[in-house]
MIZALO-95301 format. One record per atom (N, C-alpha, C): residue number from 1; x, y, z. Coordinates in Angstrom, 3 decimals, always signed. Example, Ala and Ser with C-alpha at 12.3 -4.5 7.8 and 13.67 -1.06 7.14 Angstrom:
2
{atom 1; {+13.190; -5.690; +7.800}}
{atom 1; {+12.300; -4.500; +7.800}}
{atom 1; {+13.200; -3.300; +7.800}}
{atom 2; {+12.850; -2.250; +7.080}}
{atom 2; {+13.670; -1.060; +7.140}}
{atom 2; {+12.900; +0.030; +7.870}}
end
This chain:
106
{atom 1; {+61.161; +41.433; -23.711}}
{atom 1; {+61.183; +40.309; -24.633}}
{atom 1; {+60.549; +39.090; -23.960}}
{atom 2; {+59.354; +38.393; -24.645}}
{atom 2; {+59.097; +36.996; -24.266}}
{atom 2; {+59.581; +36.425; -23.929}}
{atom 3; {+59.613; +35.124; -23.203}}
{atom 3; {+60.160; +33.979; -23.709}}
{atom 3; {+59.510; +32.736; -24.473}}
{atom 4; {+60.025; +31.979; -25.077}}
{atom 4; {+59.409; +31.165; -26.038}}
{atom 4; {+60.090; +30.063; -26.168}}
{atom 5; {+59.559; +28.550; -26.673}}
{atom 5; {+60.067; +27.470; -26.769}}
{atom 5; {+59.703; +26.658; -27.209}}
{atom 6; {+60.484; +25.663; -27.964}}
{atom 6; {+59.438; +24.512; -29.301}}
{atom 6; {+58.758; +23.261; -28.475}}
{atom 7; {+57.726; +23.217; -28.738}}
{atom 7; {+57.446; +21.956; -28.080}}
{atom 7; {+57.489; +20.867; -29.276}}
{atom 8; {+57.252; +19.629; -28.785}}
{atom 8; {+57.074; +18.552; -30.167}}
{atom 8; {+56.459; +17.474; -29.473}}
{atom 9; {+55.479; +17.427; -30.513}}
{atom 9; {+54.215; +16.645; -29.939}}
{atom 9; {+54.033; +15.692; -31.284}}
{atom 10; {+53.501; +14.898; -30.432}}
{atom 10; {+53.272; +13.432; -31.369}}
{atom 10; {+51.818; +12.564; -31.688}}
{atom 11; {+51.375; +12.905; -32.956}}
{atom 11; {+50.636; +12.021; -33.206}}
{atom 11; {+50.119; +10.812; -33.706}}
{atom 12; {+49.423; +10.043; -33.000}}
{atom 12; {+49.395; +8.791; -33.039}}
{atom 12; {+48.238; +8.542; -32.992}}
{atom 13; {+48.051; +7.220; -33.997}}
{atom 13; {+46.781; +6.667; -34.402}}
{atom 13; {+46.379; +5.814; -33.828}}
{atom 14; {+45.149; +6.123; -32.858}}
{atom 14; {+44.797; +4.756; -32.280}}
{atom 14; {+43.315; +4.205; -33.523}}
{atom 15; {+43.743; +3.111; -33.606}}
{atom 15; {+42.846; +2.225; -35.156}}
{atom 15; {+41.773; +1.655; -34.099}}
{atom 16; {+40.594; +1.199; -34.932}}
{atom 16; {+39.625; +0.832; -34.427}}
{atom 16; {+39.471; -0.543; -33.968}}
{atom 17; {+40.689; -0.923; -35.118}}
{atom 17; {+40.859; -2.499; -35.715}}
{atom 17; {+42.380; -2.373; -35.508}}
{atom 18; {+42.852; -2.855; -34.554}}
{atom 18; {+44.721; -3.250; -34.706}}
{atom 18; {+44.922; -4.052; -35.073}}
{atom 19; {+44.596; -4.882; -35.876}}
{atom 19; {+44.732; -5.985; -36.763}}
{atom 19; {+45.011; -5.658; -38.149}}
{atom 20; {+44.002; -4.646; -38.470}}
{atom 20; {+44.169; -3.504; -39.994}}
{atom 20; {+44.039; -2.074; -39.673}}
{atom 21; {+44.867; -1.577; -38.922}}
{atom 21; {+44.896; -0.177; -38.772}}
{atom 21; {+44.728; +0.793; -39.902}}
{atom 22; {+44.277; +0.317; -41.290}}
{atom 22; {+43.762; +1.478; -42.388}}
{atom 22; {+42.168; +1.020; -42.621}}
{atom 23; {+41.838; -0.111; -42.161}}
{atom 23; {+40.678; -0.547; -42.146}}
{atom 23; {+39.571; +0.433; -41.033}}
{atom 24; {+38.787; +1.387; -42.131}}
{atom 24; {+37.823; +1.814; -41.397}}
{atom 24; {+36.532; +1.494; -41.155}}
{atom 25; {+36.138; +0.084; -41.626}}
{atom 25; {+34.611; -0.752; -41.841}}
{atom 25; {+34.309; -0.283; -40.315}}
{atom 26; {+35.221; -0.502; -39.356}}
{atom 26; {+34.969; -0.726; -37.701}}
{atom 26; {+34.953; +0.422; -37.526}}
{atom 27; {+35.155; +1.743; -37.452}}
{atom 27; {+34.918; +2.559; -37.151}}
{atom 27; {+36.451; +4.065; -37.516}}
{atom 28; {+36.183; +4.826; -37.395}}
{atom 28; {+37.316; +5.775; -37.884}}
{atom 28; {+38.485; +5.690; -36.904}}
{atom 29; {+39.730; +6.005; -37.059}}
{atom 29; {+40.653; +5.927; -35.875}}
{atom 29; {+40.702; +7.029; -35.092}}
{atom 30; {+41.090; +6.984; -33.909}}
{atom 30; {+41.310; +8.100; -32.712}}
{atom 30; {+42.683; +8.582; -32.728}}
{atom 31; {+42.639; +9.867; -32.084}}
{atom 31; {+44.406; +10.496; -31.926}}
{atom 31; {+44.247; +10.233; -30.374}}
{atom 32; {+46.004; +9.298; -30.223}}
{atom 32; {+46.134; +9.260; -29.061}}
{atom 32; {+46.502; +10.346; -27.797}}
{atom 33; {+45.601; +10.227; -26.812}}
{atom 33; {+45.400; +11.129; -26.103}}
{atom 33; {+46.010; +11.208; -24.444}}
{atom 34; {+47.092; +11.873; -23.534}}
{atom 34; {+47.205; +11.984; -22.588}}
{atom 34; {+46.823; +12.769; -21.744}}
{atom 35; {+47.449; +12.647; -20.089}}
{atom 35; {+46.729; +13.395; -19.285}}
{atom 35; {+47.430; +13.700; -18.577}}
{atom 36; {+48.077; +14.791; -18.066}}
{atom 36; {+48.836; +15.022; -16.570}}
{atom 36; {+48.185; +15.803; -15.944}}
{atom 37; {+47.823; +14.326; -14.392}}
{atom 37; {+46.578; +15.234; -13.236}}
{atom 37; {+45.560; +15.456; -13.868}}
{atom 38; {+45.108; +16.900; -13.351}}
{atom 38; {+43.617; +17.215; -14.097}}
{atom 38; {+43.929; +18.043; -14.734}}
{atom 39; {+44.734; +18.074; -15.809}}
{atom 39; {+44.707; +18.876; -17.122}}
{atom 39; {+44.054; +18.168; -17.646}}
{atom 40; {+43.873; +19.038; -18.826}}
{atom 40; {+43.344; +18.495; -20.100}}
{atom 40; {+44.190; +17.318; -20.738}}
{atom 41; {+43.310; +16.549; -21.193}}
{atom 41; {+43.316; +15.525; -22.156}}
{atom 41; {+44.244; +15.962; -23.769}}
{atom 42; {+45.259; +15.863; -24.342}}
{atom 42; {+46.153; +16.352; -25.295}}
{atom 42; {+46.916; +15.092; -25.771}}
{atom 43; {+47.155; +15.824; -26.959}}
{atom 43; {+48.614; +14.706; -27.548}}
{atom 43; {+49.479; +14.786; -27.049}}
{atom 44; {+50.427; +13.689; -26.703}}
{atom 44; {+51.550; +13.547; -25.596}}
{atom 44; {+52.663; +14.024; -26.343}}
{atom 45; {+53.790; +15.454; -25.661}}
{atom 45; {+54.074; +15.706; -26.182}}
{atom 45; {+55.506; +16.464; -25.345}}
{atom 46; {+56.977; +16.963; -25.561}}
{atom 46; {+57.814; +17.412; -24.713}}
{atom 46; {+58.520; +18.876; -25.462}}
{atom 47; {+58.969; +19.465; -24.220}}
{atom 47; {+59.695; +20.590; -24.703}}
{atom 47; {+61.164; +19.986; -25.442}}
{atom 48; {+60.845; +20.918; -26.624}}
{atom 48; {+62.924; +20.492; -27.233}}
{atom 48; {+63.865; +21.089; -26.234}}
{atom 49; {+64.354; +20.172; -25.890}}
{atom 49; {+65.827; +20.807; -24.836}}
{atom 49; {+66.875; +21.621; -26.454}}
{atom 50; {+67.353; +22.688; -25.002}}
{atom 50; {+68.432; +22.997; -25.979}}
{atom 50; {+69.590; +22.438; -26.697}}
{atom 51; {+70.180; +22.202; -27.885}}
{atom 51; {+70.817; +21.687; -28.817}}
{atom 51; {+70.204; +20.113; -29.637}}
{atom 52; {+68.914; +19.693; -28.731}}
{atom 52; {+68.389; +18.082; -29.247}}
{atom 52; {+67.958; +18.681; -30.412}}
{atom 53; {+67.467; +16.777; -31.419}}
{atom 53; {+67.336; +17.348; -32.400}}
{atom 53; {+65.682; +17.332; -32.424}}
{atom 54; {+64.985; +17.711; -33.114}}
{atom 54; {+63.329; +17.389; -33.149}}
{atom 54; {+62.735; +15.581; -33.373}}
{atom 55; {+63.384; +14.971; -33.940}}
{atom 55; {+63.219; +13.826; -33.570}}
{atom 55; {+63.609; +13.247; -32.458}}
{atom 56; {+64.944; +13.430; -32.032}}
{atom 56; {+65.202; +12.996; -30.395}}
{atom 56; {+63.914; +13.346; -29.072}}
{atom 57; {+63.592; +14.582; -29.383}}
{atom 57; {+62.615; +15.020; -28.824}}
{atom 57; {+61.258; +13.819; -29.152}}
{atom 58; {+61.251; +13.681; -30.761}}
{atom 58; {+59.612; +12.798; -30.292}}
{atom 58; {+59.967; +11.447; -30.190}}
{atom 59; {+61.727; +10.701; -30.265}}
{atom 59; {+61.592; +9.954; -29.488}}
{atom 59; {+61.327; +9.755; -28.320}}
{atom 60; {+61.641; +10.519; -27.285}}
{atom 60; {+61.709; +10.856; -25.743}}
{atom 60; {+60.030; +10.711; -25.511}}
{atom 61; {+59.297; +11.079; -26.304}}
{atom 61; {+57.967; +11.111; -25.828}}
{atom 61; {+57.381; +9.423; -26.325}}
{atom 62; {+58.001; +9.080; -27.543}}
{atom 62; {+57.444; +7.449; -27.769}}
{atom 62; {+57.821; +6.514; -26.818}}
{atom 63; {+59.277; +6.856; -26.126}}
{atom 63; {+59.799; +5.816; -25.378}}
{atom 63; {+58.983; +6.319; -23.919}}
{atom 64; {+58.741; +7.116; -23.838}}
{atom 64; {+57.620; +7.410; -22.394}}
{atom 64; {+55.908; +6.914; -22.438}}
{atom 65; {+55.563; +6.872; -23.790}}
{atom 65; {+54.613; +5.604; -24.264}}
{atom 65; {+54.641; +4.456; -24.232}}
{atom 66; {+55.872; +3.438; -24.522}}
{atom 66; {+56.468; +2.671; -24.952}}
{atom 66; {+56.028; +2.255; -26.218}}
{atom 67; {+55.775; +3.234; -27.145}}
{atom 67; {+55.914; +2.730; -28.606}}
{atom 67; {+57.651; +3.699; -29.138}}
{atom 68; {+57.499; +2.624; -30.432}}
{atom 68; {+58.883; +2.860; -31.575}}
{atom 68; {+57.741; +4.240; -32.369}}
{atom 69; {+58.692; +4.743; -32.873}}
{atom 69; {+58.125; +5.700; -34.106}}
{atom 69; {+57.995; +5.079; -35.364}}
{atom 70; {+57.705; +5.421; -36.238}}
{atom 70; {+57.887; +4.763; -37.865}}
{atom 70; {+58.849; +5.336; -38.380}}
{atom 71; {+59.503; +4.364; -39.176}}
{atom 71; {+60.706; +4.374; -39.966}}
{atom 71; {+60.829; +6.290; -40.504}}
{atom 72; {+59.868; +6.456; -41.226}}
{atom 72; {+59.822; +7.790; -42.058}}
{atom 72; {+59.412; +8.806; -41.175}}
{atom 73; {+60.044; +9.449; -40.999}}
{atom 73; {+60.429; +10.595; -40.178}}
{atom 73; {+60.091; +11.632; -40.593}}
{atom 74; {+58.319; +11.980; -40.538}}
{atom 74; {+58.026; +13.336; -40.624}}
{atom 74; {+57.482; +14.040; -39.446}}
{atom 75; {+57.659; +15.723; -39.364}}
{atom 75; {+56.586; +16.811; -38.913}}
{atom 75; {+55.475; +17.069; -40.302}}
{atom 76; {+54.323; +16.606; -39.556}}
{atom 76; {+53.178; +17.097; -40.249}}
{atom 76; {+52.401; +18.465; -40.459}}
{atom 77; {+52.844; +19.003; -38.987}}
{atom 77; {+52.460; +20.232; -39.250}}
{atom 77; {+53.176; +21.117; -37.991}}
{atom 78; {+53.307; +22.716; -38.366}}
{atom 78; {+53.716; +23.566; -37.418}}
{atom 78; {+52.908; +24.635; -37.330}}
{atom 79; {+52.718; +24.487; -35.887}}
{atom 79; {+51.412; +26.050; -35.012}}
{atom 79; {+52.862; +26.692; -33.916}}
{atom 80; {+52.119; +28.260; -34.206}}
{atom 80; {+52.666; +29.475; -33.662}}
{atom 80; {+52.000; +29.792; -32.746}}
{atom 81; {+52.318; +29.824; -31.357}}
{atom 81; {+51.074; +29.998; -30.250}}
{atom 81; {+51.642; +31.343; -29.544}}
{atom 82; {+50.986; +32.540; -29.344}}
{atom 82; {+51.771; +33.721; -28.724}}
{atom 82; {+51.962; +33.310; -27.465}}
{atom 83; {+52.346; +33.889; -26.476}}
{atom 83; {+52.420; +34.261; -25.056}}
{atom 83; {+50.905; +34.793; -24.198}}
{atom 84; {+50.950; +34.474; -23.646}}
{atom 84; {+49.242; +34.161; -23.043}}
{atom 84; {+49.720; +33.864; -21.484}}
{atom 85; {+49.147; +35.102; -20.498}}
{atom 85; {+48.645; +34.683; -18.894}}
{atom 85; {+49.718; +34.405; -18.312}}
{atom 86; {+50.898; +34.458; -18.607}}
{atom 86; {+52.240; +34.290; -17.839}}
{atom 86; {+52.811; +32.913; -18.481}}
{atom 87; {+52.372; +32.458; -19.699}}
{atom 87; {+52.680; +31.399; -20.393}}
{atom 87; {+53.970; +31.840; -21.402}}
{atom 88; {+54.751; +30.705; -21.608}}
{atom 88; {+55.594; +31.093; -22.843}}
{atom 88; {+54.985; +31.111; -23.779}}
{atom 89; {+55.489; +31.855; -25.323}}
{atom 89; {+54.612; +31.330; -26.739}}
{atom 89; {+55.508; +30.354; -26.723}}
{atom 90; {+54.967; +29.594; -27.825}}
{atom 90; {+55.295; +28.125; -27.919}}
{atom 90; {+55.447; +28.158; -29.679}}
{atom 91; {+56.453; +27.362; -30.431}}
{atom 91; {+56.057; +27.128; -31.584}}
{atom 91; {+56.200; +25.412; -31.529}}
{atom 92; {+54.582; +24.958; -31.902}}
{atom 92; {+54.707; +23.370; -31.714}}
{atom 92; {+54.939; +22.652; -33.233}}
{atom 93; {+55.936; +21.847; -33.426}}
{atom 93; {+55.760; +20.527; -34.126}}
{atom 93; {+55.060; +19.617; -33.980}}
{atom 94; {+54.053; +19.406; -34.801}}
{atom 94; {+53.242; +17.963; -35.079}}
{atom 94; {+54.049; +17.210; -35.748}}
{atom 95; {+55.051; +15.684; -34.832}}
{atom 95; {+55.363; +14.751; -35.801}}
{atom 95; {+54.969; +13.752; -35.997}}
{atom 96; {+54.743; +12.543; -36.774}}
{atom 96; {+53.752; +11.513; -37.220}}
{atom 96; {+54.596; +10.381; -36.104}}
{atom 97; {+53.620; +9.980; -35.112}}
{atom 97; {+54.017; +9.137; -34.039}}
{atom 97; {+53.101; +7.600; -35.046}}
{atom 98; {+52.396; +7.765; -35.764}}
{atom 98; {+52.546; +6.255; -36.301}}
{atom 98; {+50.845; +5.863; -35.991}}
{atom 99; {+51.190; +4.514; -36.403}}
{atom 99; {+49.679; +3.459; -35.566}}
{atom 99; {+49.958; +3.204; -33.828}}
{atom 100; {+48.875; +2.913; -32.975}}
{atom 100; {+49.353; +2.483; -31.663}}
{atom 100; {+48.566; +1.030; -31.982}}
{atom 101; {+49.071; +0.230; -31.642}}
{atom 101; {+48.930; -0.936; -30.914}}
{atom 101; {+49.169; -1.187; -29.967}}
{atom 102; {+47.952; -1.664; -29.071}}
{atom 102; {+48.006; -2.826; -27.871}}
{atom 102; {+49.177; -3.969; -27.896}}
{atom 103; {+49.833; -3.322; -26.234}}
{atom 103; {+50.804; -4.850; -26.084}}
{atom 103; {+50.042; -5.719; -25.697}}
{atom 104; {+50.707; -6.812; -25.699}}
{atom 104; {+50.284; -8.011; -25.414}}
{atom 104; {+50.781; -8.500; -24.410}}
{atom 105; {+50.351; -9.065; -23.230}}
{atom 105; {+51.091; -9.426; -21.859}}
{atom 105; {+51.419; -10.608; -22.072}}
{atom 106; {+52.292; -11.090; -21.568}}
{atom 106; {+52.744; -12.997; -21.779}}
{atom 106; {+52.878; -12.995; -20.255}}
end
């Protein structure tokens, strides 16, 4: 038997314009993108511990951004990934991590 485990990953809109983040005159928006080391470049994203709930989970990953999530609390989408090369399969949640905005330093 495999083993297997949910990940939940978060996407987030980086806008062209953070001033009007639906405003695409400036250009289309980007999905925000991380990096650990020299992996690949991906949406930032954590394994569900056992008993959390799937939002606790993509809080854990906003507060390691330091953004809030948006009020409305969806998964946008779910992928089934088999077992691959000594890898677990994975079944990932896409949940809607929102607009990103730039802080502002004072």
């Amino acid at each position: 038997m495999s083993t297997h485990h949910v990940r939940v990953t978060l996407l987030v809109w980086k806008p062209a314009n953070a001033d009007a983040p639906g405003d695409v005159a400036a250009g289309w928006p980007q999905v925000l993108q991380v990096r650990d080391g020299a992996g690949p470049w991906q949406a930032p994203s954590v394994v569900l511990r056992g008993g959390e709930l799937v939002m606790g989970a993509a809080e854990r990953v906003a507060y390691a951004l330091g953004l809030t999530l948006p009020n409305v609390h969806r998964v946008l989408a779910v992928d089934q990934r088999p077992a691959a090369r000594g890898r677990p399969g994975e079944v990932v949640l896409v949940v809607d991590g929102g607009w990103w905005r730039a802080r502002t330093r004072r």
